[in-house]
C-alpha positions as CSV (number, residue, x, y, z in Angstrom):
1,X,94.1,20.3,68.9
2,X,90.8,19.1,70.4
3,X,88.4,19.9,72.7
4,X,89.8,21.2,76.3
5,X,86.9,20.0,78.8
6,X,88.6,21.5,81.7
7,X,87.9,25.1,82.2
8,X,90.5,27.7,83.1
9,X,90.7,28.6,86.1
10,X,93.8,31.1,85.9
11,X,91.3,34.5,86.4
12,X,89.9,32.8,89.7
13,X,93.1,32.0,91.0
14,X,94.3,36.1,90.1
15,X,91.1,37.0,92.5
16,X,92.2,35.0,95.0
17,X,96.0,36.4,94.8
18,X,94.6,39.9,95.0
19,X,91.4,39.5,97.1
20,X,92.1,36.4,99.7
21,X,92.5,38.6,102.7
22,X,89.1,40.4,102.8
23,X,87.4,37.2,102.9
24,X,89.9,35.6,105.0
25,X,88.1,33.1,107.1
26,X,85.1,32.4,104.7
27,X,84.4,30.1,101.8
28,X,84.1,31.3,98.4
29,X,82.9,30.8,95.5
30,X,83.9,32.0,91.8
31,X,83.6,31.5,88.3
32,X,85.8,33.2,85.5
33,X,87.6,35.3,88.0
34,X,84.3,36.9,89.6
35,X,82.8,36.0,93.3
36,X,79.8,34.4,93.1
37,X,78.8,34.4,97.2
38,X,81.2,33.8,100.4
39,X,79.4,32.2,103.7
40,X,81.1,30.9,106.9
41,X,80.5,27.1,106.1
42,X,80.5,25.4,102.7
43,X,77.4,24.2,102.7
44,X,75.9,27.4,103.5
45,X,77.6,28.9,100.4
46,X,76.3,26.1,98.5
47,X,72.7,26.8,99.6
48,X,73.2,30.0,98.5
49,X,74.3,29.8,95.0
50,X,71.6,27.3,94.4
51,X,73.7,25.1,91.8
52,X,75.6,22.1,91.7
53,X,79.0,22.2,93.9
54,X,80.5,19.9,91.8
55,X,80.2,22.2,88.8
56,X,83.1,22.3,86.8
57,X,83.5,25.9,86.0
58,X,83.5,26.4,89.7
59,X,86.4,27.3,92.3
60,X,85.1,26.7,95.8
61,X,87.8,27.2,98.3
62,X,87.7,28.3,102.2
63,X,90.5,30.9,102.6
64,X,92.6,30.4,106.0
């Protein structure tokens, strides 16, 4: 079986399914189905997590 380097991502994408429209017009971050900061631009939300956006564990999505 292996090692599976890419994380799953199935509990963020159930927050997003249940929690998309209260941040409806924001950027998001999560991690293992928990929100980790929303802000108006990306970058901002990037700023204020403090850590890599190209982390792997991350989702970072802006929600329409």
């Amino acid at each position: 079986m292996g090692n599976n380097t890419q994380p799953d991502q199935s509990l963020s994408v159930q927050w997003l399914q249940d929690h998309s429209r209260a941040y409806a017009g924001s950027w998001v971050a999560l991690r293992n189905g928990a929100l980790l900061g929303s802000a108006d631009t990306r970058q901002m939300l990037i700023e204020r997590l403090g850590i890599p956006a190209a982390s792997p564990e991350l989702l970072i999505t802006w929600l329409p």
